[in-house]
C-alpha positions as CSV (number, residue, x, y, z in Angstrom):
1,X,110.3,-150.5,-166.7
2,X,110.5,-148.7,-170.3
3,X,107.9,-147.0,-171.0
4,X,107.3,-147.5,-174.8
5,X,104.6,-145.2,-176.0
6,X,104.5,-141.9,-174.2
7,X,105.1,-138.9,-176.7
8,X,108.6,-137.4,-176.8
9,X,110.3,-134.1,-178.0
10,X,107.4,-131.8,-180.6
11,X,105.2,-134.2,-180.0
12,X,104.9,-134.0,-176.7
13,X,105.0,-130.3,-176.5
14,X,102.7,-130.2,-178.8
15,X,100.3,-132.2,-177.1
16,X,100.8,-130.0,-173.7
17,X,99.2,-127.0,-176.3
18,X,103.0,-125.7,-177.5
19,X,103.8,-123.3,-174.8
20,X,105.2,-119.8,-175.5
21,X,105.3,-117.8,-172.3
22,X,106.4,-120.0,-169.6
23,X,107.0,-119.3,-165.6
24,X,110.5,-120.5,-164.8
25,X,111.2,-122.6,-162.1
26,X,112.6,-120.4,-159.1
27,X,114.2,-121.5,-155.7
28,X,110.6,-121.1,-153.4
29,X,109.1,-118.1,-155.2
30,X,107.2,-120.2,-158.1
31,X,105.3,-121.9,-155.4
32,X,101.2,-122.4,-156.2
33,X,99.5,-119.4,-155.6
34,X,102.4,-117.8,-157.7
35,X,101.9,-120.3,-160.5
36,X,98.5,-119.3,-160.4
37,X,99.0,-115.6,-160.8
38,X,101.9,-115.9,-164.3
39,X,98.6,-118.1,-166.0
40,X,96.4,-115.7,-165.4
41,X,98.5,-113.2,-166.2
42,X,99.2,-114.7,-169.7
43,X,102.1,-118.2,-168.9
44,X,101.1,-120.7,-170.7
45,X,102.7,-122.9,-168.5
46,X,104.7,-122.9,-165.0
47,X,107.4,-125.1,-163.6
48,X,107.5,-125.2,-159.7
49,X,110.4,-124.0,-157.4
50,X,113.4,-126.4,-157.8
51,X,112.6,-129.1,-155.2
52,X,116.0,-131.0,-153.4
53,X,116.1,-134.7,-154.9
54,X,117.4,-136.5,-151.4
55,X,114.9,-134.6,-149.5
56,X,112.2,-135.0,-151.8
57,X,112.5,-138.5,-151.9
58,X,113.0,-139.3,-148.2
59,X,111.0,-136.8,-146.0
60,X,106.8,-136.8,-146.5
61,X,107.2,-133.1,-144.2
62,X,109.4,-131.7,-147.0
63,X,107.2,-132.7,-149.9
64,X,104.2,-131.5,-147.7
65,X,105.3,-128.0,-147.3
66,X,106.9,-127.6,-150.5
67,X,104.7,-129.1,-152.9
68,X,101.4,-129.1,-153.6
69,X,99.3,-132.1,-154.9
70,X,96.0,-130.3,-155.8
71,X,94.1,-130.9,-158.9
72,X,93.5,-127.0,-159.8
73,X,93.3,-127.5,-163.5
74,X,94.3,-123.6,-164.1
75,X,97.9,-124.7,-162.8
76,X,98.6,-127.2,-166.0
77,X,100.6,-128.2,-168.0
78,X,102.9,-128.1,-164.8
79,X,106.5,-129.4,-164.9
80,X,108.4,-130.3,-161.9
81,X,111.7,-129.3,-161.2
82,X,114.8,-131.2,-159.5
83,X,118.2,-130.8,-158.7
84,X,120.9,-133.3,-157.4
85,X,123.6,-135.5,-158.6
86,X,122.6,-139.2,-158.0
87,X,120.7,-141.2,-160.3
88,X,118.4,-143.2,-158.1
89,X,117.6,-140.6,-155.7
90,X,116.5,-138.4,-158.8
91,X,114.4,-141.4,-160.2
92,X,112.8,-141.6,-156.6
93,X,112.1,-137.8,-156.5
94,X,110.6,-138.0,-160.0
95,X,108.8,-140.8,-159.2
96,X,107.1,-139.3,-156.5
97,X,106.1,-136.5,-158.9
98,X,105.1,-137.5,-161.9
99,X,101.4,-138.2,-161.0
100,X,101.0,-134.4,-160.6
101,X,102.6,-133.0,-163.8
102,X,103.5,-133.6,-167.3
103,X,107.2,-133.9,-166.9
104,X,110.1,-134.0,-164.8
105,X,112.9,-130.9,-165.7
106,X,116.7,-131.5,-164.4
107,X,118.4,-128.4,-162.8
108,X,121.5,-127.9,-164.8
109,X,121.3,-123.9,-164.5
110,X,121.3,-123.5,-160.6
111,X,125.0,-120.9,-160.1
112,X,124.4,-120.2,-156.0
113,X,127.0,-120.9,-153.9
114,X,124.3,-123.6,-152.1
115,X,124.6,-125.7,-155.2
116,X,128.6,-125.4,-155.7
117,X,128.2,-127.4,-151.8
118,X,126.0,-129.5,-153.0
119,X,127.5,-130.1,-156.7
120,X,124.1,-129.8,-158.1
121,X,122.7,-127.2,-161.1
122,X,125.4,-125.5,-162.7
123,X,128.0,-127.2,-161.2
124,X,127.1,-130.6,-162.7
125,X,127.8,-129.0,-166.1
126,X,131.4,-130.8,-166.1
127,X,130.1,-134.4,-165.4
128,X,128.7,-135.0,-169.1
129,X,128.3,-138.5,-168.5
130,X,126.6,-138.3,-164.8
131,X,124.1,-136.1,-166.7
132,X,123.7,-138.5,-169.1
133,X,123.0,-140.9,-166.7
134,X,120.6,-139.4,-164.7
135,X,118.5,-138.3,-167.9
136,X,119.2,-141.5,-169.7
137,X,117.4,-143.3,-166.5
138,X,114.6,-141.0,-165.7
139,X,113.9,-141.0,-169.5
140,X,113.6,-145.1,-169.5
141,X,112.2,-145.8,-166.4
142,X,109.5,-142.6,-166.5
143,X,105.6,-142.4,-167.1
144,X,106.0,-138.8,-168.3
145,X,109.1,-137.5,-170.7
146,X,111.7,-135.5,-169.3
147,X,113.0,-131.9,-169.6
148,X,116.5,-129.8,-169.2
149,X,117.5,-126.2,-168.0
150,X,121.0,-125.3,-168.9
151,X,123.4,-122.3,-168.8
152,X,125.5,-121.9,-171.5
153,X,129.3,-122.1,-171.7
154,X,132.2,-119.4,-172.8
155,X,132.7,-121.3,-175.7
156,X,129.8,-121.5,-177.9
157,X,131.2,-124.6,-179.4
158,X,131.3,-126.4,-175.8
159,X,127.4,-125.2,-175.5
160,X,126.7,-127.2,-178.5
161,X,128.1,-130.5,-177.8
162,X,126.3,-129.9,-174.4
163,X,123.2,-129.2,-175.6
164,X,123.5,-132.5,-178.3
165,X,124.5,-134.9,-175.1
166,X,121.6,-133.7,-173.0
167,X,119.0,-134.5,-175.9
168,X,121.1,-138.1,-177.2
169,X,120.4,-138.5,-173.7
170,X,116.7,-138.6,-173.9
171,X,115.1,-135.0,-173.4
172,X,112.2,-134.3,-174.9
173,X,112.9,-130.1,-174.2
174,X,116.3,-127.9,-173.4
175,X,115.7,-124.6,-171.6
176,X,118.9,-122.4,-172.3
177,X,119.6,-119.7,-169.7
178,X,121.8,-117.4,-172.0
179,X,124.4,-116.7,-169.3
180,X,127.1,-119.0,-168.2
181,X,127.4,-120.0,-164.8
182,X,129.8,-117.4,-163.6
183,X,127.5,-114.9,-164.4
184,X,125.0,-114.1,-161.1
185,X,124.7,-111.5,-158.5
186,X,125.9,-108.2,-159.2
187,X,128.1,-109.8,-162.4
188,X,124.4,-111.0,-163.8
189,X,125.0,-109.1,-167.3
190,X,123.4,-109.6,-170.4
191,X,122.2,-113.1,-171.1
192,X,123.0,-114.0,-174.5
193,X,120.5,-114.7,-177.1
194,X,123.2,-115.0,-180.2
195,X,124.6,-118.2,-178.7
196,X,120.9,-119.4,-178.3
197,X,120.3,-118.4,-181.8
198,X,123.2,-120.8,-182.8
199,X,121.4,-123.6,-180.8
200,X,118.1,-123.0,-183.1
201,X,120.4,-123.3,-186.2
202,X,122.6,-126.1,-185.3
203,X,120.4,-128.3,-183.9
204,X,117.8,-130.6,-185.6
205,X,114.4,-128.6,-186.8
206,X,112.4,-131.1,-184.3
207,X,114.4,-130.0,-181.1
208,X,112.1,-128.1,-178.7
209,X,114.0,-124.8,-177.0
210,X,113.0,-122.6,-174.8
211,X,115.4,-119.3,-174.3
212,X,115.9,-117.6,-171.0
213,X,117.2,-114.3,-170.3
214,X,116.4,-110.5,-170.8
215,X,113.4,-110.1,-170.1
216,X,112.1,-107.0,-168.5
217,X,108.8,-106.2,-170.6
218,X,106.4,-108.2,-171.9
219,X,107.4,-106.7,-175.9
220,X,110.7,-108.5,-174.8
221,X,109.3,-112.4,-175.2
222,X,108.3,-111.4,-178.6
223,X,111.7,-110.3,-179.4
224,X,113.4,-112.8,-178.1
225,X,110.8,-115.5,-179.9
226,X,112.0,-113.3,-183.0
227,X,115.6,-113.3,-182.9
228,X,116.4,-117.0,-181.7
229,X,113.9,-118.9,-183.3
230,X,112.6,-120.5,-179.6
231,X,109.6,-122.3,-179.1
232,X,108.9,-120.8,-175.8
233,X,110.3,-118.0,-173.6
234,X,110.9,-118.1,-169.9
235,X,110.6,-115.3,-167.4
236,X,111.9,-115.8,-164.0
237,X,113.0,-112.2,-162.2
238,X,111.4,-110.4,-164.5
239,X,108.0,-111.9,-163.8
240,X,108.6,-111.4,-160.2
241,X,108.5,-107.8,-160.3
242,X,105.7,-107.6,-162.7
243,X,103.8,-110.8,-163.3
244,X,102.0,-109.1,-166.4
245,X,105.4,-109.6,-168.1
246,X,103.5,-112.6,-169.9
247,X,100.9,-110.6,-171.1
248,X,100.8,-109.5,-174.8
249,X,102.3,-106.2,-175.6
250,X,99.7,-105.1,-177.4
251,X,97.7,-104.9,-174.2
252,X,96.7,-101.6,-172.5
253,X,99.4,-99.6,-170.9
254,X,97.4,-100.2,-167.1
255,X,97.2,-104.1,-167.8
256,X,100.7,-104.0,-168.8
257,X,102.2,-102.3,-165.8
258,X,99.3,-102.6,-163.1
259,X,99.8,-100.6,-159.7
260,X,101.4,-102.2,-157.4
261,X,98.6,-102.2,-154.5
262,X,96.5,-104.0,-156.7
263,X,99.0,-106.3,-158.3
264,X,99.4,-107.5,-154.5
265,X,95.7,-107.9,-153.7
266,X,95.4,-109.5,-157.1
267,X,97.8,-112.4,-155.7
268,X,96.1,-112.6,-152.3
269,X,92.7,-113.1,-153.6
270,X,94.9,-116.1,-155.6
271,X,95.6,-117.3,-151.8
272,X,92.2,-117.0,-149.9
273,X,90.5,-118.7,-153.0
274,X,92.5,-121.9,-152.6
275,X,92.5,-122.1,-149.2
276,X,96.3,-121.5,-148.6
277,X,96.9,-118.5,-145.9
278,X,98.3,-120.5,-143.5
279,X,100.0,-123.1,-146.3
280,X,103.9,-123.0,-145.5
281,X,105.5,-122.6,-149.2
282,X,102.7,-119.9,-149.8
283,X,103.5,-117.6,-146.7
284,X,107.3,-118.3,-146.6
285,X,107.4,-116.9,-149.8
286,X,105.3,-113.7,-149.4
287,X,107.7,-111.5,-147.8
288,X,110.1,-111.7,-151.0
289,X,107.3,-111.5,-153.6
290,X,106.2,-108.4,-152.2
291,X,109.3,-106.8,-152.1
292,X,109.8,-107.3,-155.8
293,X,106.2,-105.7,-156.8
294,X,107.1,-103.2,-154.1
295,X,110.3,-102.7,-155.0
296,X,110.0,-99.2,-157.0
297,X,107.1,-97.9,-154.5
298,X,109.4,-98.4,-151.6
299,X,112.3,-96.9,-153.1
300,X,110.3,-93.7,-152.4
301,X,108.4,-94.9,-149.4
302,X,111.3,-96.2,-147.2
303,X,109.3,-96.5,-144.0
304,X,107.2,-99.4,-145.4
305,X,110.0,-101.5,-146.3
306,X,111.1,-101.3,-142.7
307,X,107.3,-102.8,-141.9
308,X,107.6,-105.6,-144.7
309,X,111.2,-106.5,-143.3
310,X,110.3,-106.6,-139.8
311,X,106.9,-106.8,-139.4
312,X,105.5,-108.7,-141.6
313,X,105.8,-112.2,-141.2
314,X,105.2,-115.8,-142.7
315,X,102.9,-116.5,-139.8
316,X,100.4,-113.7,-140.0
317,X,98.6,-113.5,-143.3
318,X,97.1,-110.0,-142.5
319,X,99.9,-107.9,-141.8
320,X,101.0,-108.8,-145.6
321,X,97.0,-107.7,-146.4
322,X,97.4,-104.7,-144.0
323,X,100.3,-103.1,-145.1
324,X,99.4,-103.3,-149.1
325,X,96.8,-101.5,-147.5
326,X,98.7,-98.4,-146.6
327,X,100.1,-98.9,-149.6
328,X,96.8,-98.4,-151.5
329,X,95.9,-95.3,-149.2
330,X,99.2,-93.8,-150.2
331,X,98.7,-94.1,-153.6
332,X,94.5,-92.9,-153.6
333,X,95.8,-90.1,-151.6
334,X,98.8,-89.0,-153.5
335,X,96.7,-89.2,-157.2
336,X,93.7,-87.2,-155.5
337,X,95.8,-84.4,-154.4
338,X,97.6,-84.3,-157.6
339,X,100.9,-84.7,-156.0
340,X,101.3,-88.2,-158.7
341,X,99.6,-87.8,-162.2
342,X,98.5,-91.3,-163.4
343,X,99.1,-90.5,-167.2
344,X,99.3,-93.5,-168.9
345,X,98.6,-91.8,-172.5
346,X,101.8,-89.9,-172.0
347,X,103.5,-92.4,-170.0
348,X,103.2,-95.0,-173.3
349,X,104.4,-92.7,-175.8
350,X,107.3,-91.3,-173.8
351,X,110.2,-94.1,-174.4
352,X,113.4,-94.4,-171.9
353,X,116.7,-94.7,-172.6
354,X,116.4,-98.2,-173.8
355,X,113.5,-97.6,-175.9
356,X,110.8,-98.9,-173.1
357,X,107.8,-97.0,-171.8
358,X,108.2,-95.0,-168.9
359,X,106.5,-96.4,-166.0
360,X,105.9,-94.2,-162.4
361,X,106.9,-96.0,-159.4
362,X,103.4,-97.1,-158.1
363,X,103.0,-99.5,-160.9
364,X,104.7,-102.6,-161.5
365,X,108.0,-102.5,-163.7
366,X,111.2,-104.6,-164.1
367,X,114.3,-104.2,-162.3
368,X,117.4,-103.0,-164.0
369,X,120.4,-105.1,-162.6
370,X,123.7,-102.5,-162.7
371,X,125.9,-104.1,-165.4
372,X,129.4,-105.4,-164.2
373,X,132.7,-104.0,-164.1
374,X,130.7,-100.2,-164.7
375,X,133.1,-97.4,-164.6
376,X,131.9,-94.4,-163.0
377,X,133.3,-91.0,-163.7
378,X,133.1,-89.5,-160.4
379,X,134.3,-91.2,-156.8
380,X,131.2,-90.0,-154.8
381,X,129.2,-91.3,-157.7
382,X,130.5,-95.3,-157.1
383,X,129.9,-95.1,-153.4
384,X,126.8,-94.6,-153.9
385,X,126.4,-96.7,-156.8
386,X,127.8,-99.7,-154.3
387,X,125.3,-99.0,-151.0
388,X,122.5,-99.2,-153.2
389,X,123.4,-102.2,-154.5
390,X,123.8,-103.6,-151.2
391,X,120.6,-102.3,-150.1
392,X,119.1,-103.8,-152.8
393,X,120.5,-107.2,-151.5
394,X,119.5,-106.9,-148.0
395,X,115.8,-105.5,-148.8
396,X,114.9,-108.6,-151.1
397,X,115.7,-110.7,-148.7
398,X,119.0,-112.3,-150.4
399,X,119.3,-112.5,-153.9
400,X,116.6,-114.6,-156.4
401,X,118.1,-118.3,-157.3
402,X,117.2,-118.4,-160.4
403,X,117.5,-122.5,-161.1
């Protein structure tokens, strides 16, 4: 069935209120309660985790656990993401979905080694015309329009043509991730806005875009809306260390980069108030969420992360609750005894290296990924370098799929 007379392309994002600041969709750590969080911490719209097609489609116990078909009105617009490489299964998935959101996004972006198995996300980026297909049928044969996230290729010519198939094709909005799809992991670099930029130009006036890539600070979506000419930004990593990313930058310093203890109870009010501490995709998720917000605090405070790995478990709500807990009394006791000096005045004026306000390890702040192929002048200095970065990998729980 062809459905005639739903809204496509700037019409339709302009009927969903023309999103800016937009939660990206994340392998299990954009689940509800998360969603929740970004809009009230300034999204203006949220795409869930990346959801399997095949077992979307054939198992009720997956969708159950994994997806969430509450009317909470604070959670739209909401757009649901899928990956896989077969056209009916896809338009079964989306099927299933598309009472609960205004549109259906395609994973083209996904670079983990679970999707060069499964020849899904990034990996499909080679089989123009089965991606045509897919979004040719789920475009036909949808009530709701539907949406693409892409990485970009070396060639910035290749990108282009790319970008032009996936819209001929029938999408109504391309996502660009600004890195190509050997770039992940340690070798994450710089995503890059120029070749986004070039998509604004070259492609018709009318094409929606949203860029993602880069962003570490909330001032950074404003760039980035500056230098590309996007309709909408997309956070995913960043906003998991500090979901005030979305917030506008001319917001207080404390808003901006809130401490962490009460960033966390912030996020488990979110879950008591909708009923979800013993929901499955909430609790299975918890342990990697708080590592991010923690992430600075237990660089200092290396017992706690031994709690949060081991102790702390998707089972028991409370021992999440109880050990933000410590983390509070830590922080009260520290700032009463003057041993940390909560200075926001000075720590807004005083600028790092890369021009960003300074912010103290009990409040939450972006990660800085180590660039690849950095040379180090001294021997010691790139052992050292290395065991932190795999330390890093270990403590979060394996690395952040960004789809």
């Amino acid at each position: 069935m062809t459905i005639a007379k739903k809204l496509h392309g700037r019409a339709f994002y302009e009927s969903i209120g023309s999103p800016k600041r937009i939660l990206a969709p994340m392998v299990d750590q954009s689940e509800l309660p998360w969603r929740i969080l970004a809009r009230r911490s300034g999204a203006d719209m949220c795409f869930t985790p990346m959801f399997h097609s095949r077992l979307f489609s054939e198992s009720k116990d997956y969708r159950d656990k994994v997806f969430s078909t509450k009317d909470i009105p604070e959670e739209k617009p909401l757009i649901v993401q899928f990956c896989g490489n077969e056209v009916e299964t896809m338009l079964q998935a989306a099927k299933l979905a598309e009472p609960y959101c205004v549109a259906v996004d395609l994973n083209l972006g996904c670079p983990q080694g679970i999707a060069r198995k499964g020849k899904y996300g990034s990996f499909m980026q080679d089989n123009w015309e089965l991606i045509e297909a897919i979004i040719s049928k789920l475009h036909a044969e949808l009530s709701v329009p539907v949406t693409a996230k892409i990485r970009i290729f070396p060639d910035p010519s290749r990108t282009l043509e790319y970008a032009k198939m996936i819209l001929r094709a029938g999408a109504s909005i391309l996502t660009v991730h600004g890195r190509t799809r050997e770039q992940r992991g340690i070798n994450t670099g710089i995503a890059d806005w120029d070749q986004i930029k070039m998509l604004r130009e070259k492609l018709p006036a009318d094409t929606v875009l949203f860029a993602n890539g880069n962003i570490l600070h909330s001032s950074d979506i404003e760039r980035c809306l500056e230098y590309t000419g996007v309709d909408g930004v997309m956070s995913a990593e960043g906003s998991l260390y500090n979901p005030k990313v979305f917030l506008s930058p001319s917001r207080p310093y404390t808003e901006l980069y809130p401490r962490v203890d009460k960033m966390c109870e912030e996020y488990f009010d979110i879950v008591r108030e909708h009923g979800l501490t013993k929901d499955y995709s909430s609790l299975s998720a918890m342990k990697g969420h708080l590592f991010k917000i923690l992430h600075s605090f237990l660089s200092k405070h290396t017992d706690l992360r031994q709690v949060l790995g081991v102790k702390c478990t998707p089972t028991d709500f409370e021992s999440f609750v109880q050990l933000v807990q410590e983390v509070r009394e830590r922080i009260e006791t520290s700032l009463a005894n003057k041993e940390y000096v909560d200075d926001t005045e000075s720590f807004e004026k005083t600028l790092d290296e890369r021009g960003y306000p300074v912010v103290p390890f009990w409040r939450a702040q972006p990660y800085i990924r180590p660039l690849p192929n950095r040379k180090l002048k001294e021997e010691n200095e790139e052992d050292v370098a290395t065991k932190k970065i795999k330390l890093s990998k270990k403590e979060e729980e394996g690395e952040v799929l960004q789809s």
